[in-house]
N, C-alpha and C positions, 0 to 999 in steps of 0.2 A: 824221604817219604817212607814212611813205615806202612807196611797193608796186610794183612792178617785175614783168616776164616774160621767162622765157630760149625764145629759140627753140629747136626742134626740135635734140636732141640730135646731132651725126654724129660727133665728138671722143670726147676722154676727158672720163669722168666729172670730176661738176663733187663736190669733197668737202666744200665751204661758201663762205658769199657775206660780204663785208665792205663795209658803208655806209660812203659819204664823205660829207664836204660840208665844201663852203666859203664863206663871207660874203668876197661880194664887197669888193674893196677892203682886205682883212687877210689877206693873207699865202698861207700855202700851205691845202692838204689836211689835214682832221682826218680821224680813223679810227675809227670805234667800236669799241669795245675789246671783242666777243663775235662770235664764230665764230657766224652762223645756218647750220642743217644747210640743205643742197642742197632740198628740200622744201617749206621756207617762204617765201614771195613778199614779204614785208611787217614794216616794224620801225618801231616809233617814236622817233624822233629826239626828244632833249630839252635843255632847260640853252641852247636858241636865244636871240639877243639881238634884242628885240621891236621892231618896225618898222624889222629890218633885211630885207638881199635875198639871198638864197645861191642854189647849186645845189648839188645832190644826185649821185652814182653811186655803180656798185653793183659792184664788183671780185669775180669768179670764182678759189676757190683750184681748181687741176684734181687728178685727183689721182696726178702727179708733184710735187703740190707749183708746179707755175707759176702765175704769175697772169694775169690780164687783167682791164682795166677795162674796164665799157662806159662808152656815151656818156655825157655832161652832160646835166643834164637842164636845162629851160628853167630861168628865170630863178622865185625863187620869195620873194616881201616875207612876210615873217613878219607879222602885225599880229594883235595880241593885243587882245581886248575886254576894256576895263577893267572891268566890266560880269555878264561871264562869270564864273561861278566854277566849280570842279571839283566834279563829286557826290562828296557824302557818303558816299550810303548803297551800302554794295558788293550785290552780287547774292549770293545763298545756292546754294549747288549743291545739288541733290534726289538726283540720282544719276549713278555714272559706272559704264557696263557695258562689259563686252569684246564686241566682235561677232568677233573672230577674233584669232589671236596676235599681229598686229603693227597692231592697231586699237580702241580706244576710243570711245564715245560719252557728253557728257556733256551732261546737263539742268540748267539752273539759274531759277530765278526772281528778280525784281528789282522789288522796289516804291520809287518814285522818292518818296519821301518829301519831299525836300529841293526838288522840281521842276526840278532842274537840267536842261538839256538833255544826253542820253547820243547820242552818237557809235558808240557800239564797247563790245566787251569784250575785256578781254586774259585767255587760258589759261594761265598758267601751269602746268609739272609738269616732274617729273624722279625718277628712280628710288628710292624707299627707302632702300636702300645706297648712294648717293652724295651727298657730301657739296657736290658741283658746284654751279656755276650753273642757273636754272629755261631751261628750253626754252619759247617762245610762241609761241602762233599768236593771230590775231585771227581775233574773228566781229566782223564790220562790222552795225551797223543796231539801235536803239533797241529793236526788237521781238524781234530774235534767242534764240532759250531752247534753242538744242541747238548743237552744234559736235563733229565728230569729230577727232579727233587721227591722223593714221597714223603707220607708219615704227615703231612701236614694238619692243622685246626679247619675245620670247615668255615665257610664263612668269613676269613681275616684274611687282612692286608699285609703283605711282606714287602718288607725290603728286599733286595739284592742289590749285592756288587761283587765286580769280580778281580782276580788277577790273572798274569800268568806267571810261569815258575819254569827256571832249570835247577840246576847244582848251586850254580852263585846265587840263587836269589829269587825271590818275585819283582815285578813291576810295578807300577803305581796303581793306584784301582780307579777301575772302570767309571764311567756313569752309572748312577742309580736310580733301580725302576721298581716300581711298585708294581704288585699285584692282590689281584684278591682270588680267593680261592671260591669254588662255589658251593653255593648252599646244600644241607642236605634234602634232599628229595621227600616229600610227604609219603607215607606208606598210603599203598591205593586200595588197602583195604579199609582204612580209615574214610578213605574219599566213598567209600561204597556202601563204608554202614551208617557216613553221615546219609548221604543220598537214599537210604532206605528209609532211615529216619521217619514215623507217620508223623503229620502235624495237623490235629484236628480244626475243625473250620471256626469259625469264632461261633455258632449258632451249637453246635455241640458240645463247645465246651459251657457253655452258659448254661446247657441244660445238664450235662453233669455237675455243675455248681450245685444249682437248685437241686437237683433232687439228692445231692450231698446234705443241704441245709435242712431237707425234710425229714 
């Protein structure tokens, strides 16, 4: 799991972040091949070659379209426990509510059946009408049972599904639950200048007719 922090904004907006990394000693920079939205801090990197050494950065698309990489990150020895296995058992989602139009919160439960050691969970979701890739955020911590998602479309229905994750691996994914996000809210000044609104009687406006046609 790679997790990074961008300083305090002064620029133009940042439109999504792209992980690198390189093992040392071969060659140039690889690219992960998924656009993360501006929002999420953390991506797990996968397909590493085991008791090798890379480093890791995190490239800012802006949005002109320019890029900028930041720094390198220290040096990092992959080493894998032989030892380790990935859990099995995914977590079950219980429920996922809208607290406002561009935010969800979702509950899940997890019995560790298998004993594996859990690291994390990953969220997946992504809108009903689209046929795209999942958007993820991670809740870090074996005991974690809630995670909000923001950034969301007003109005629309999400999927979600989850895993969980250590060193070896994730688990199989969860049940999948839909939600919908809520509408946005009418402005109440609108409600106030309809409601002012005069609407003349039908007897008055007949006589501004006529004496229009005079």
């Amino acid at each position: 799991m790679v997790r990074w922090h961008v300083p305090k904004a002064t620029g133009l907006p940042i439109q999504f972040f792209k992980v690198q990394y390189k093992e040392l000693g071969r060659g140039d920079w690889n690219t992960v091949d998924v656009d993360i939205p501006a929002h999420i801090y953390s991506y797990p990197v996968c397909c590493l070659n085991p008791n090798s050494t890379y480093r890791f950065r995190i490239a800012a698309v802006y949005s002109n379209d320019d890029n900028k990489n930041g720094k390198s990150s220290n040096k990092f020895v992959f080493q894998k426990d032989p030892q380790l296995k990935r859990p099995t058992n995914p977590p079950t989602i219980l429920n996922a509510t809208s607290i406002s139009p561009e935010e969800i919160i979702v509950h899940w439960e997890h019995l560790n059946i298998d004993q594996q050691p859990v690291d994390g969970f990953f969220i997946n979701y992504r809108a009903t009408d689209s046929a795209g890739q999942y958007l993820m955020v991670t809740s870090v911590g074996a005991n974690s049972r809630r995670q909000n998602i923001p950034h969301l479309k007003p109005n629309t229905a999400y999927e979600i599904k989850m895993q969980c994750f250590n060193d070896a691996g994730t688990s199989d994914f969860s049940n999948i639950y839909t939600v919908k996000t809520n509408s946005l809210a009418k402005d109440p000044k609108d409600e106030i200048l309809s409601a002012e609104r005069p609407i003349l009687p039908p007897i008055i406006r007949n006589e501004m007719k006529q004496q229009i046609r005079l």
